[in-house]
Backbone as CSV, one residue per row, in Angstrom:
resi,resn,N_x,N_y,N_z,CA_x,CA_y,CA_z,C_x,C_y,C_z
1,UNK,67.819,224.351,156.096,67.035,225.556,155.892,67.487,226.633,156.863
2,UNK,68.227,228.135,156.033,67.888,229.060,157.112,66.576,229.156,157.731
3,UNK,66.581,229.897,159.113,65.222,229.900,159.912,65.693,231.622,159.999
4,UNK,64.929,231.976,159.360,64.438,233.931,159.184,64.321,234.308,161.172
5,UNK,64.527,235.590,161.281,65.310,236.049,162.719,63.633,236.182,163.141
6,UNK,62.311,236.834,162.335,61.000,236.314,162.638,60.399,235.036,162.959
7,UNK,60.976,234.078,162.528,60.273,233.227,162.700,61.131,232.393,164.307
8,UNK,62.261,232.608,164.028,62.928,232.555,165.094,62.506,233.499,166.428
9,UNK,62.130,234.261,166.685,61.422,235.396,167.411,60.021,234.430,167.590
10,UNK,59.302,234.218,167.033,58.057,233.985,167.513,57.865,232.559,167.841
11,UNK,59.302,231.663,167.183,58.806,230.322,167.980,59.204,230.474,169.330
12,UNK,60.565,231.389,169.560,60.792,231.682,170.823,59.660,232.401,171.813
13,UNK,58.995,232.835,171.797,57.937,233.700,172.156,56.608,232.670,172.132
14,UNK,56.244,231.735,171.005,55.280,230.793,171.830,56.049,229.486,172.450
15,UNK,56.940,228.860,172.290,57.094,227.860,172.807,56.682,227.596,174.313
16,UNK,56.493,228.472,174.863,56.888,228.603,176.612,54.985,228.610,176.744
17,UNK,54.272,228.603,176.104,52.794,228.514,175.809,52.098,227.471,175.381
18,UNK,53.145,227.335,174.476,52.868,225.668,173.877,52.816,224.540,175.043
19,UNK,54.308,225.264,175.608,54.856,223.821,176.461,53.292,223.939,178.020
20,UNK,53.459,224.972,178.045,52.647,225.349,179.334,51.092,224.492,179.132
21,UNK,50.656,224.849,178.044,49.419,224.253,177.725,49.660,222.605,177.759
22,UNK,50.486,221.973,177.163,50.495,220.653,177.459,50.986,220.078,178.970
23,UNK,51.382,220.573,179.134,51.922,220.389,180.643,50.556,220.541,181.619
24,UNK,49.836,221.247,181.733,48.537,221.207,182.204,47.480,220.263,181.492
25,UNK,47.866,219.571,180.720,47.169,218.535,179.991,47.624,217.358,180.644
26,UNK,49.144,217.265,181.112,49.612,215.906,181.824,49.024,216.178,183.063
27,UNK,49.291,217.338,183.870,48.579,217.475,184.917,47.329,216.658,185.654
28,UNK,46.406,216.807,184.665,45.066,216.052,184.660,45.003,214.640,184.439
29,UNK,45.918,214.369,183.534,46.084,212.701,183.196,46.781,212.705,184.616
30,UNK,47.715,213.049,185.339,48.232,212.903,186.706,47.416,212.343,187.678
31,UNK,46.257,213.856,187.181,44.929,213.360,188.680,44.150,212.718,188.213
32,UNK,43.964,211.835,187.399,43.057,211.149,186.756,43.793,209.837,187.271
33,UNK,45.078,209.507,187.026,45.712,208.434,187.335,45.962,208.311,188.839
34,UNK,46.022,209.623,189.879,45.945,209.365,191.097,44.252,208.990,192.323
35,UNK,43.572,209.209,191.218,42.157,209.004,191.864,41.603,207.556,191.415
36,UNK,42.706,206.736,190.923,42.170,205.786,190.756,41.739,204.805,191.668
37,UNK,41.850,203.576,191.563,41.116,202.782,192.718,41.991,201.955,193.145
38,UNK,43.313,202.003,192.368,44.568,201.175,193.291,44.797,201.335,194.194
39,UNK,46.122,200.953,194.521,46.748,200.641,196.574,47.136,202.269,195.984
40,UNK,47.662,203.081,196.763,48.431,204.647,197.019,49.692,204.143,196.588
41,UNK,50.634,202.521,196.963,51.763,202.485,196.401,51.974,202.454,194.930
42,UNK,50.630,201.769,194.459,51.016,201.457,193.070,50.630,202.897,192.021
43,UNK,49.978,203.486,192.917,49.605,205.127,192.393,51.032,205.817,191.953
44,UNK,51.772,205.982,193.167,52.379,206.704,193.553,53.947,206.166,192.536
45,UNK,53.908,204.996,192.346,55.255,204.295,191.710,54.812,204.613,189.892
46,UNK,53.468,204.343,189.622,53.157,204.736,188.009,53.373,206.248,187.935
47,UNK,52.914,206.857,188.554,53.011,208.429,188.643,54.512,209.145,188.126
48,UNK,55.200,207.959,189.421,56.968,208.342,189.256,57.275,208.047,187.908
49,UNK,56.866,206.887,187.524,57.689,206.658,185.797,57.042,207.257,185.090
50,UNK,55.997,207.554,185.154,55.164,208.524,184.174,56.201,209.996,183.902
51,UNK,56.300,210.290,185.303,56.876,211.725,185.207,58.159,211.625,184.835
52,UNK,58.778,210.360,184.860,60.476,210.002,184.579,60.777,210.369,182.910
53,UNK,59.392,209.721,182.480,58.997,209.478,181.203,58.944,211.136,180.619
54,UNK,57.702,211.749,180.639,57.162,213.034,180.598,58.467,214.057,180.663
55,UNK,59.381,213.983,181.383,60.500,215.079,181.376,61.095,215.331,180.689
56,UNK,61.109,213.940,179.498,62.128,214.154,178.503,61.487,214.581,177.298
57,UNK,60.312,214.646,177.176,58.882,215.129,176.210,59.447,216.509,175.608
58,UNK,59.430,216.757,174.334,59.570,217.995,173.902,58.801,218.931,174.429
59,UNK,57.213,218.980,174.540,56.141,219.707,175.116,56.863,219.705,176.648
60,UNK,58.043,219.401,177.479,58.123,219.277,178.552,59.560,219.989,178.612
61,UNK,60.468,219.769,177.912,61.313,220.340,177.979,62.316,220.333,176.298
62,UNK,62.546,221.169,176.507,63.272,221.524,175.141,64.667,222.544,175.100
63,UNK,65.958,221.876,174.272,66.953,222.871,174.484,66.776,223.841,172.999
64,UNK,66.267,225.207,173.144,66.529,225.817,171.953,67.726,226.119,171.389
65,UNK,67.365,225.584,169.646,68.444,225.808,168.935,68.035,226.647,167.726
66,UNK,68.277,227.635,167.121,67.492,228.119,166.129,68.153,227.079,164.649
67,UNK,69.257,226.184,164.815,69.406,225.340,163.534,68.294,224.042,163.964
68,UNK,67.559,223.842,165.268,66.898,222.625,165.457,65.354,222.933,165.145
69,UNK,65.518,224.402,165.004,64.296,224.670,165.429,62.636,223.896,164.093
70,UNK,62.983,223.885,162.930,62.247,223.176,161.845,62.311,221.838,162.568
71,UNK,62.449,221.457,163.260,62.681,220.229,163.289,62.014,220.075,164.741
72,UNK,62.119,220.472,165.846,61.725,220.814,167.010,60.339,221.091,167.011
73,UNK,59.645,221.679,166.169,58.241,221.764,165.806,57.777,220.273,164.945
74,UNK,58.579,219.937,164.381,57.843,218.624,163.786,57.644,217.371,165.177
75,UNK,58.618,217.576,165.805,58.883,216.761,166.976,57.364,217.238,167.479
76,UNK,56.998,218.527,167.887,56.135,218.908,168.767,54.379,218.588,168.047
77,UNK,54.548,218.652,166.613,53.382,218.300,166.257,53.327,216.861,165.979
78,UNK,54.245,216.141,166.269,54.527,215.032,166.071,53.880,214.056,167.273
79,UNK,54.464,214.622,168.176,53.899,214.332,169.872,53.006,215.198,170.058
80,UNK,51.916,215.889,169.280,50.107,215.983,169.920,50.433,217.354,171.039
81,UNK,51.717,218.056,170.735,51.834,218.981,171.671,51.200,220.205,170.867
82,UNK,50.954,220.166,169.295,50.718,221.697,168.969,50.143,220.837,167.629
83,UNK,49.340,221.722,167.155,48.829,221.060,165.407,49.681,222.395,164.350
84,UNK,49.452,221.823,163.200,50.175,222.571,162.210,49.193,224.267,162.257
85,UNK,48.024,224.215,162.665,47.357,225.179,163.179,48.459,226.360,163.725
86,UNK,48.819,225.846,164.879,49.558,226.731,165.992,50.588,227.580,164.442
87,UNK,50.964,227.347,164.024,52.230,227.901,162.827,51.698,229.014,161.984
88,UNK,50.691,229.519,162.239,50.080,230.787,162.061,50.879,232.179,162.471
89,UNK,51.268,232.910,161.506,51.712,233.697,161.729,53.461,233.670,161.435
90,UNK,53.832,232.132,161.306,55.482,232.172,160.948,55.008,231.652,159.263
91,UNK,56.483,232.257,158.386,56.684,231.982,157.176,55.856,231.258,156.397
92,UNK,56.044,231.511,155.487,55.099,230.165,153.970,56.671,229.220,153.959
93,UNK,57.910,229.708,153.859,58.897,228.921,153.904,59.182,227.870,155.180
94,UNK,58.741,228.541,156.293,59.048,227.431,157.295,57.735,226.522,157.519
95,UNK,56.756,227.012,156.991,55.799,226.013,156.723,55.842,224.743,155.915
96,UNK,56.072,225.471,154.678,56.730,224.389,153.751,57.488,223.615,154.246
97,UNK,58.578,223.613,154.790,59.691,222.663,155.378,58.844,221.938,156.595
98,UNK,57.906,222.505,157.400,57.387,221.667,158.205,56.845,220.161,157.972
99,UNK,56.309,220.848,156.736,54.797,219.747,155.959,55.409,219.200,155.136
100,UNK,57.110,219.621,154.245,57.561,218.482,153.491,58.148,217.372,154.995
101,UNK,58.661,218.090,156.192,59.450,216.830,156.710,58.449,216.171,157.473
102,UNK,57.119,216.650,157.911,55.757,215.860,158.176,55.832,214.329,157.255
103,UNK,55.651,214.694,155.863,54.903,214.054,154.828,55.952,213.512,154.078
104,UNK,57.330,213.204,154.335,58.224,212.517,153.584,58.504,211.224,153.989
């Protein structure tokens, strides 16, 4: 699927919102997991793989591609980073392609 230079424009323009909002969502699972009632080592070692884990998260980091980009959003609603909601405002065509590669 071409991706229209609009729709390309505005995923560029929220992504960095998207990502921000989930990222303050791990945040909390962070301090939720550091106030627990374990030793500080075993805090401190889950924390590390957590975040080892978390870096490679689309909602965490992402290389833009405007040929990845249909696809980069399925990833993101895929992983609980954005609902088909957030896609307000881009195409009926890149919608469509969202929700056929959702639902195939």
């Amino acid at each position: 699927m071409d991706v229209s230079k609009s729709d390309w424009k505005l995923f560029r323009a929220r992504i960095g919102d998207w990502q921000e909002t989930y990222m303050e969502r791990l945040v909390k699972e962070y301090m939720d997991l550091l106030v627990g009632e374990e030793n500080a080592s075993d805090k401190f070692w889950k924390l590390e793989e957590r975040i080892k884990k978390d870096k490679k998260h689309p909602g965490v980091m992402l290389e833009l591609s405007k040929g990845n980009m249909v696809f980069d959003i399925v990833a993101l609603i895929n992983s609980g980073v954005i609902t088909t909601a957030d896609l307000e405002g881009f195409s009926a065509e890149l919608k469509e392609s969202v929700d056929f590669l959702l639902h195939r």
